[in-house]
LOFI-164751 format. One line per 3 residues: number of its first residue (from 1); for each residue x, y, z of C-alpha. Coordinates in pm, 1 decimal. Example, Ala and Ser with C-alpha at 12.3 -4.5 7.8 and 13.67 -1.06 7.14 Angstrom:
2
1) 1230.0/-450.0/780.0  1367.0/-106.0/714.0
This chain:
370
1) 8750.5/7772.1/8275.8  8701.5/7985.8/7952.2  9079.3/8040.9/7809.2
4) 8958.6/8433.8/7755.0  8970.9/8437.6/8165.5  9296.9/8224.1/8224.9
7) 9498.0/8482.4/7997.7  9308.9/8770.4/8175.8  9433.9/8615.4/8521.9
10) 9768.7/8612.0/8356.6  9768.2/8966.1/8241.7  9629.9/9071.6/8588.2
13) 9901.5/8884.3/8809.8  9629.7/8661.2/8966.0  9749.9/8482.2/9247.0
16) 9445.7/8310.9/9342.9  9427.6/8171.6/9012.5  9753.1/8012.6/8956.9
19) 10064.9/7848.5/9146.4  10407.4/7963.9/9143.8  10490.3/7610.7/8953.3
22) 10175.0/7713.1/8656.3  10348.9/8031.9/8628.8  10683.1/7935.7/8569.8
25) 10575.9/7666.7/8348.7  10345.7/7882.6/8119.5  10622.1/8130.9/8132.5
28) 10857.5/7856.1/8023.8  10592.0/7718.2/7697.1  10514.7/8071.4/7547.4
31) 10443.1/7964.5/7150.9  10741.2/8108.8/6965.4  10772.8/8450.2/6810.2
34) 10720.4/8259.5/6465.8  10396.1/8053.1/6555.3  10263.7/8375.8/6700.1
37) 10337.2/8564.2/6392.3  10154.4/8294.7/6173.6  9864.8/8289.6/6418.5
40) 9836.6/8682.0/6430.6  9821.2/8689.3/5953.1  9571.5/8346.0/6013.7
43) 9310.2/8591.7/6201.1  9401.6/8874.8/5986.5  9331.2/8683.5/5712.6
46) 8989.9/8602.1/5837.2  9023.9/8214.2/5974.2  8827.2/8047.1/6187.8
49) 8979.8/8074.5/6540.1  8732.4/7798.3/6643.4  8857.4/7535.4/6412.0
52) 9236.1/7556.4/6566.6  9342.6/7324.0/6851.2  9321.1/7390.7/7151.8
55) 9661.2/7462.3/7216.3  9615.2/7732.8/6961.2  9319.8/7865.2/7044.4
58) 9458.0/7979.8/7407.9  9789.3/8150.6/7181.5  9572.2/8336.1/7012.4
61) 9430.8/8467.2/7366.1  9795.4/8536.9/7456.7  9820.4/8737.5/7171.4
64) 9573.7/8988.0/7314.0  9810.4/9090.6/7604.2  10065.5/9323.4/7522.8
67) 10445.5/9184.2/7619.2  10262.2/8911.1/7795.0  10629.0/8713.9/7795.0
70) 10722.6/8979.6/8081.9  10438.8/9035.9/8212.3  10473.1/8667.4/8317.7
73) 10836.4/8656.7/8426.4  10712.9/8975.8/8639.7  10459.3/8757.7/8773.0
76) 10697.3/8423.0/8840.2  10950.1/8716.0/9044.6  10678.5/8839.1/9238.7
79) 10533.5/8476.9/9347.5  10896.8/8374.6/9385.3  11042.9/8646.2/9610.3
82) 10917.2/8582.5/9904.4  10989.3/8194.8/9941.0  11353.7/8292.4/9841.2
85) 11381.7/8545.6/10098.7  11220.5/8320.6/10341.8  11500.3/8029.0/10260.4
88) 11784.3/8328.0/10332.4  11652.1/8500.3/10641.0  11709.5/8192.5/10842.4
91) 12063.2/8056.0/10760.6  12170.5/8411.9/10809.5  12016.4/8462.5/11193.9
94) 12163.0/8117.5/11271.3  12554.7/8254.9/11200.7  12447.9/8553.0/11364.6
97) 12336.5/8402.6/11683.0  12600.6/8055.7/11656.4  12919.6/8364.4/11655.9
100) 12741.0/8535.2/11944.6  12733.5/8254.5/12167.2  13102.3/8113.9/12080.2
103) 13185.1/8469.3/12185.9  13004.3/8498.0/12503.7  13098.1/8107.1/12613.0
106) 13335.4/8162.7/12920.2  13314.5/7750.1/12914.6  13418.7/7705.3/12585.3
109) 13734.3/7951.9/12696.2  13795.8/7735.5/12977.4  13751.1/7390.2/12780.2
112) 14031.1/7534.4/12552.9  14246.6/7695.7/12825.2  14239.3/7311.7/12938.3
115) 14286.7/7108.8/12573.4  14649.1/7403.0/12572.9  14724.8/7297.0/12925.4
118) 14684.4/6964.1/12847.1  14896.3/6968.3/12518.2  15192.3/7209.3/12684.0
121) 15209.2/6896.9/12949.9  15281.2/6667.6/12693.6  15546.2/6849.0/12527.5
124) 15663.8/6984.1/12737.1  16074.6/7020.1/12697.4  15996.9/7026.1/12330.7
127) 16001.2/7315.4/12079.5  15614.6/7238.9/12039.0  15563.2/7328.7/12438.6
130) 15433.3/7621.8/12630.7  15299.1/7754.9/12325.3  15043.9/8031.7/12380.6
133) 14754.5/7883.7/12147.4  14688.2/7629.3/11878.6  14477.8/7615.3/11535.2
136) 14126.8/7518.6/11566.8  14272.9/7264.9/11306.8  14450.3/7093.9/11571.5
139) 14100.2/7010.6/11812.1  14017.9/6693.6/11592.2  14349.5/6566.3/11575.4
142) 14311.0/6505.6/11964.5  14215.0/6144.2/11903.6  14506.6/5988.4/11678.1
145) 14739.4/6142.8/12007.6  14719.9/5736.3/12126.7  14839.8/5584.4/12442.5
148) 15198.0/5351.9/12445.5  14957.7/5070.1/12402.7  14739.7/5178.6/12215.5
151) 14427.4/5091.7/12411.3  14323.7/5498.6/12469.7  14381.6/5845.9/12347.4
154) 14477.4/6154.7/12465.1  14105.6/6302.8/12385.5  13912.9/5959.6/12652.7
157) 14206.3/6106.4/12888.3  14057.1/6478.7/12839.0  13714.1/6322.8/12830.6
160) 13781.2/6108.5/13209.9  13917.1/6400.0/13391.0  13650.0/6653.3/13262.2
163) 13389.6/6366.2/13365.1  13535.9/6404.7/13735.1  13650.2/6779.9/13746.9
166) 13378.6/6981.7/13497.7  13135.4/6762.1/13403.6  12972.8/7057.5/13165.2
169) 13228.7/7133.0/12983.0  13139.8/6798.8/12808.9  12761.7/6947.6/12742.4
172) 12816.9/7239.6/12612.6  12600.2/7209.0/12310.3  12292.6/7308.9/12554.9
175) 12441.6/7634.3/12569.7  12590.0/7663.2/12250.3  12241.0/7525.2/12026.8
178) 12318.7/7730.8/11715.6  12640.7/7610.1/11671.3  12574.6/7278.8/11507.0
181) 12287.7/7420.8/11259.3  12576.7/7684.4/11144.4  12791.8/7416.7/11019.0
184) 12540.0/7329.7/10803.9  12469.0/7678.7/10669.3  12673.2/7842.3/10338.8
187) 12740.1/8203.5/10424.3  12852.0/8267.0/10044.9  12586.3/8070.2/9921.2
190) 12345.7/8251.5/10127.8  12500.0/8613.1/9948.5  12478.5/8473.2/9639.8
193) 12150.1/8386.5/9656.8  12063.6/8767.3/9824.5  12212.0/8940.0/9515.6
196) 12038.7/8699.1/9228.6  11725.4/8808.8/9384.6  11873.3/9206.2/9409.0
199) 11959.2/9150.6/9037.8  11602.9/9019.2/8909.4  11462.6/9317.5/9152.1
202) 11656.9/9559.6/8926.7  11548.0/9348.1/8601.9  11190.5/9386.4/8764.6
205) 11239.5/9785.6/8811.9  11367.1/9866.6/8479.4  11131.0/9691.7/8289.0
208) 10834.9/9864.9/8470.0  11024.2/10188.6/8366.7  10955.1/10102.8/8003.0
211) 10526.4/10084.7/8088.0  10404.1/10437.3/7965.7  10025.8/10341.0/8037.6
214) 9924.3/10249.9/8366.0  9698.8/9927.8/8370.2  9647.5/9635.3/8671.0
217) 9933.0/9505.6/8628.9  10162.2/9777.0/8691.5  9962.7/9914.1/8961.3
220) 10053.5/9547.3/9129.8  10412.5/9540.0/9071.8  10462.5/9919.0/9159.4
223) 10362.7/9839.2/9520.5  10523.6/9510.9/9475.4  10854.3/9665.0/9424.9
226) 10831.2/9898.1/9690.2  10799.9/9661.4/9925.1  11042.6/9425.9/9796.7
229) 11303.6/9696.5/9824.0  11287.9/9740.3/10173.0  11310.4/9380.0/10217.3
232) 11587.4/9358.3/10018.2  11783.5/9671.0/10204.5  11710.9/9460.2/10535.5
235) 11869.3/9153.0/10416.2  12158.8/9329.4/10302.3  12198.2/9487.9/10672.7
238) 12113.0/9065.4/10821.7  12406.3/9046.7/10644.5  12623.2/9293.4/10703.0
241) 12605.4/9205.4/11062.7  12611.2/8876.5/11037.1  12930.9/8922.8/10850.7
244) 13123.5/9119.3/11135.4  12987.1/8892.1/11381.5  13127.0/8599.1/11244.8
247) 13447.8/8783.5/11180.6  13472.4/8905.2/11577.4  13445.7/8534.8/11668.7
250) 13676.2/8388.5/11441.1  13934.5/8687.9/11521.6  13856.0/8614.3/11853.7
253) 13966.5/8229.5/11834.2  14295.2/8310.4/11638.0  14157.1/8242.6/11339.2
256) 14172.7/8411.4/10965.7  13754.6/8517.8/10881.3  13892.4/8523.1/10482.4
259) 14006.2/8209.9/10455.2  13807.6/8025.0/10716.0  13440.5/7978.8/10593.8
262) 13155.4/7915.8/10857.2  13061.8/7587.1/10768.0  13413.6/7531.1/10889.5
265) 13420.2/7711.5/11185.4  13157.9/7583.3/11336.4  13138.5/7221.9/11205.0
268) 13521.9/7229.0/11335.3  13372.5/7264.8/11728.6  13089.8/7071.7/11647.5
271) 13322.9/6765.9/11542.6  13507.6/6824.8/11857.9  13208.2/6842.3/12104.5
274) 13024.9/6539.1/11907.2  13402.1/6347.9/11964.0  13449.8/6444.0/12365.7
277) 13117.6/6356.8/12429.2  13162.0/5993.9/12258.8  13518.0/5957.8/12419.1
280) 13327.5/5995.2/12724.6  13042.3/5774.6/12634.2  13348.1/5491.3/12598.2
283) 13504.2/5617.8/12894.3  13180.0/5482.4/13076.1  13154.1/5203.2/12954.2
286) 13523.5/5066.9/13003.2  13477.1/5124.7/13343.3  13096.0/4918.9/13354.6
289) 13273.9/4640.3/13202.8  13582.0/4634.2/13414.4  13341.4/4647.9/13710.4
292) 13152.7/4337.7/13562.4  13483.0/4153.9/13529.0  13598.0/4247.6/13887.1
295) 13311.5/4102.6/14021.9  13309.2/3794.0/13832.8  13672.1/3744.4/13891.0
298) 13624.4/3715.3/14282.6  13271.0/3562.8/14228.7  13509.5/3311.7/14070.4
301) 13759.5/3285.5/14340.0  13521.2/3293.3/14606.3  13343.6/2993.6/14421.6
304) 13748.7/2799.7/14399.9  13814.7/2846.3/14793.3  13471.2/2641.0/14850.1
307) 13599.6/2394.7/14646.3  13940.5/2335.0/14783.2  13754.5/2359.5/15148.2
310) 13528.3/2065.6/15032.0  13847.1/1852.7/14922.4  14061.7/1903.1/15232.1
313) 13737.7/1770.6/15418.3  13768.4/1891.9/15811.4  14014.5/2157.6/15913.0
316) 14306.7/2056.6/16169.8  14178.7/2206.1/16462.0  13900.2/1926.5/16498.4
319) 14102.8/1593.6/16399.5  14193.4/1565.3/16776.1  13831.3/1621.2/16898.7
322) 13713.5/1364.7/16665.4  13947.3/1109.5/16735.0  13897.1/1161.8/17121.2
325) 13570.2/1105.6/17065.2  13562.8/761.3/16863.2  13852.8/646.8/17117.6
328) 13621.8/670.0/17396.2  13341.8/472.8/17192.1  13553.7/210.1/17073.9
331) 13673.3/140.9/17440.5  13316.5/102.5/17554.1  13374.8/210.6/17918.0
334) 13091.7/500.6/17849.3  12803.2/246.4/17763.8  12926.7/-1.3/18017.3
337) 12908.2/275.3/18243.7  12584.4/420.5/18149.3  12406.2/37.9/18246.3
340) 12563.2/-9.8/18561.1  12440.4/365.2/18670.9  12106.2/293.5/18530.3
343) 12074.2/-21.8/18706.8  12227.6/150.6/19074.5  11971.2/346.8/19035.8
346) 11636.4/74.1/19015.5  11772.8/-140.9/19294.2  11917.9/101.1/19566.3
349) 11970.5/408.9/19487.2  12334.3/517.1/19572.5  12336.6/778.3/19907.0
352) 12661.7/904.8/19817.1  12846.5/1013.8/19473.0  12914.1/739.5/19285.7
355) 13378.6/594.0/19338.9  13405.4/597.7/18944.9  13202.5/820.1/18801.5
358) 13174.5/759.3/18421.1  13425.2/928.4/18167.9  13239.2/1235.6/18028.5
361) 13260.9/1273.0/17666.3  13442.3/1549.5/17564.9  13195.2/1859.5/17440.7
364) 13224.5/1910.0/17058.4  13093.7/2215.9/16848.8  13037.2/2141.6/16517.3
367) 13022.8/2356.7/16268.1  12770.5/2365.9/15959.6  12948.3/2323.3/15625.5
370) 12749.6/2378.9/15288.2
């Protein structure tokens, strides 16, 4: 591209041209007030523009435009103001909306109403009972409140009977989704950064002031400015709302809006939910594994009575069944008995019951061991 059009697209404010990083940087390499002064006798004393370098050869360009080092710091503001505005609009909505659902949370009211119930129990006889309320402050010390043997706290206790009794109180990020992207948000950083850009808007305004003929480039940044004033009076109401919001909800939780800064606030109850909900996570899974060990504990014992079964061999109630038994073998009446029926039977077959009918063996059930 010719440099006689890139310093035209410079004095014109041409967007499509250049980036908001070009502009900044050409803003940031303007040739000095000296080297322009030396370049402006050189063609005055008739040099030859085309034997400079490059470089020196687009300064000379430059040195067509009249105050073409505000020109282009009106140009980098204009580029600029939007993305700024965009990074504040955001932050500012999310306080908004994080304070009105803290407010509005009946939950959250009855999660405390339960921590203070909880903590009044505890000390109760104490100069530290039946208080009334406690500092936000206190929520995260919960967890060093630890059990005589030091195997639990006082937050897994808060954690099990929620679990049982009101199982969403331990959820209630899903109704309070703002809450967590506040604590990451800088209220004063976000009204700081408001009034730098309210301060290069008035920079902006007065210097057009100064622009007795009317050319491209003012014709741009007079619309410009007009619109970048209202945006600037609607951020400053964002925030003026914002700001009692977020006062309203910290009043409303006992707290001091002056001294307590948002990031705080809300990082304070997100460090408390984040804590419950782990507290309960643990909760869970001490009980899995004392399941687990229940079950192999009897799994165990079952596993020890089949052993001392095995050793004892058969139980007392069938020693006298068995010894019957082998006493009436080893006597051998029953087999004698059984051949002398048999042959009865072949050679004349009795017509009567038989005088000594043959001892009956006694009827055993036995039983299947494994």
């Amino acid at each position: 591209m010719p440099l006689n059009q890139i310093a035209e697209g410079m004095r014109d404010l041409n967007q499509k041209m250049f980036s908001p990083e070009q502009v900044k940087g050409a803003g940031s390499c303007l040739p000095s007030k000296d080297d322009m002064a030396n370049l402006d006798h050189f063609i005055k004393d008739g040099g030859d523009v085309n034997k400079l370098p490059l470089g020196d050869k687009f300064a000379v360009e430059l040195l067509r435009i009249p105050d073409i080092a505000q020109r282009l710091q009106a140009f980098n503001f204009k580029l600029s103001f939007d993305p700024k505005k965009a990074d504040i609009k955001p932050g500012i909505e999310i306080i908004k909306q994080a304070s009105k659902e803290l407010k509005e949370s009946s939950n959250l009211v009855q999660l405390m109403e339960f921590v203070l119930e909880v903590g009044n129990f505890i000390n109760e006889g104490t100069p530290r009972g039946g208080v009334l309320g406690f500092k936000l402050t206190s929520l995260n010390k919960i967890a060093d409140t630890k059990s005589t043997d030091n195997t639990t706290s006082l937050l897994h206790y808060i954690a099990k009977v929620l679990s049982k009794e009101s199982p969403k109180l331990l959820h209630l990020e899903e109704e309070l989704p703002n809450c967590e992207k506040a604590a990451r948000v800088s209220l004063s950083q976000l009204i700081a950064d408001k009034a730098a850009l309210a301060k290069d808007y008035r920079t902006m305004d007065e210097m057009l002031k100064t622009y007795e003929e009317k050319d491209k480039f003012t014709d741009i940044m007079t619309s410009f400015l007009a619109t970048a004033k209202v945006d600037l009076e609607q951020l400053d109401t964002s925030i003026k709302i914002t700001e009692d919001k977020y006062s309203e909800v910290v009043t409303y939780f006992g707290e001091d809006p002056k001294t307590m800064a948002p990031d705080e606030f809300f990082g304070g109850f997100t460090k408390f939910f984040d804590s419950l909900r782990e507290a309960a996570k643990q909760n869970d899974a001490a009980e899995q594994n004392a399941e687990k060990e229940k079950r192999r504990e009897e799994a165990k014992n079952k596993r020890q009575a089949e052993m001392d079964t095995k050793k004892k061999g058969p139980g007392p109630g069938n020693d006298s069944v068995v010894d019957e038994l082998f006493g009436v073998l080893k006597g051998g009446n029953y087999f004698k008995s059984q051949r002398q029926q048999r042959q009865s039977v072949v050679a004349d077959p009795p017509k009567g019951p038989p005088q000594n009918p043959p001892p009956q063996l006694p009827k055993v059930q036995l039983k299947k061991t494994t």
